[in-house]
N, C-alpha and C positions, 0 to 999 in steps of 0.2 A: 531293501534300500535301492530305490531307483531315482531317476532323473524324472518326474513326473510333471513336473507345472512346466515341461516343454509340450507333453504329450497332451496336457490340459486343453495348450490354448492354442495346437493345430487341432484337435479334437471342434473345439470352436468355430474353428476358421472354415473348417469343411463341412460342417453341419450346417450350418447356413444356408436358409433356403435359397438364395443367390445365388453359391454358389452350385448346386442341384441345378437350379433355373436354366445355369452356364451351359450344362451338360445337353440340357434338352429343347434347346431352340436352334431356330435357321441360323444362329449366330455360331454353333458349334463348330464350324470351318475353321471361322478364324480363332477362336477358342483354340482350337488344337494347334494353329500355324504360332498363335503367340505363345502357347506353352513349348513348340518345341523349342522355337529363337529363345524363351527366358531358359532353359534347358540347358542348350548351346553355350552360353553366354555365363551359366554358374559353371560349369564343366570348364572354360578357357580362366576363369575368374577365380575358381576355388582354391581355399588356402593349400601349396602340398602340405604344411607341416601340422595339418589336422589330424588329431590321436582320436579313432575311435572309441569310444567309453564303453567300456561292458558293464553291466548290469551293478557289478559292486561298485566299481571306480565313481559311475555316475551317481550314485547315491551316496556317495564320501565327497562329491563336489557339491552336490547339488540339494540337499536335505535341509530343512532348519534355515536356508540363507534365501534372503531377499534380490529378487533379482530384475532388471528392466529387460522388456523386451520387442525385439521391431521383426515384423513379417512381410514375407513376400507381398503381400497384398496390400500396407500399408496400415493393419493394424499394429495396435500398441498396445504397451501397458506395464504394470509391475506385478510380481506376484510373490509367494513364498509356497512348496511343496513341505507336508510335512510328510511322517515317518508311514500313516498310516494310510495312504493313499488320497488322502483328502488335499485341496488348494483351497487358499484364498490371495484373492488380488483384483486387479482392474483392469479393464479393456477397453480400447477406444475400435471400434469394429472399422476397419480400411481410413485410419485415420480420420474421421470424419464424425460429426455428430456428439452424441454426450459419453461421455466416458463411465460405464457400467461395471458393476462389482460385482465379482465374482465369487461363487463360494460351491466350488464341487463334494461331495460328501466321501467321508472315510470309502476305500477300497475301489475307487474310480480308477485309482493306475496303479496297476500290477506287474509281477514278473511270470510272462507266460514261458518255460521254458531257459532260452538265454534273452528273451525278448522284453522290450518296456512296451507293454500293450495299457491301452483303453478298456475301460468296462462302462457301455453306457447301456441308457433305459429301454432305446429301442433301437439296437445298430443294426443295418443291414450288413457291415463286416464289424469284427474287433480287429480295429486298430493297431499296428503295431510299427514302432519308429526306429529310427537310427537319428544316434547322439554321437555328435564329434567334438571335442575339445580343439578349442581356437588356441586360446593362450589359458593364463593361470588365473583371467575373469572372465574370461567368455566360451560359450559353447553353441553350438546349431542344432536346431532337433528340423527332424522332417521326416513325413512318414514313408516309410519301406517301401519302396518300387517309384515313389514320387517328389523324388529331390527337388523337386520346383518347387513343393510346398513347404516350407521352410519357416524357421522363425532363428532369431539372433539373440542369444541371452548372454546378459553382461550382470555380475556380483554386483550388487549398491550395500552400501554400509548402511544397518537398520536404523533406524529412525528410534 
């Protein structure tokens, strides 16, 4: 039982050949000067009364329930984690353009460890994140060593 459709849809967000692109052009200067200011800026901003989720907790918050959510980069979307590692939901990729559906397959997101890790088809790393508990609807997922990347998940009542 993990927190998975946070790990889903930074899993998304960094696969992005864009985001790669980011990495390896003349533009990577400022690339790195605006991640350290967005860095700076979560670290002075961040909630203190954030409870880390371990691996149980997040998956007693997070499993079965429908949730909206907004990312550093200006994507969106709704999703639902189920039990068996699999998502379905929707993404609007950096806010912009058509809003695309999502459907990752049973045992995408696992517990490696005490860790909520990614299993994808061809990663040059597995992934693995840190979940903080906001309040009693909301949670932040972002992957390990890279707080900037971040995504905001809020409980929505299912439809």
């Amino acid at each position: 039982m993990i927190a998975r459709y946070a790990i889903a849809i930074i899993i998304l967000l960094v696969s992005r050949p864009t985001f790669a692109e980011n990495l390896n052009t003349d533009a990577a200067g400022r690339f790195v000067v605006g991640n350290a200011i967005a860095i700076i800026i979560l670290l002075v901003s961040r909630p203190t009364f954030a409870e880390n989720l371990n691996t149980d907790a997040a998956g007693r918050f997070v499993i079965g329930k429908l949730f909206a959510f907004s990312c550093f980069d200006g994507s969106r979307g709704t999703g639902r984690v189920y039990g068996d590692g699999s998502v379905i939901g929707t993404i609007q990729f950096q806010g912009l353009g058509p809003v695309d559906s999502v459907r990752l397959p049973a045992g995408t997101l696992k517990v490696k460890s005490e860790a909520v890790c990614a299993s994808l088809d061809r990663p040059l790393i597995e992934p693995c994140f840190n979940l903080n508990r906001i309040d009693d609807q909301t949670f932040r997922g972002s992957i390990s060593g890279l707080d900037f990347a971040y995504c905001d998940f809020t409980r929505r009542v299912s439809p």
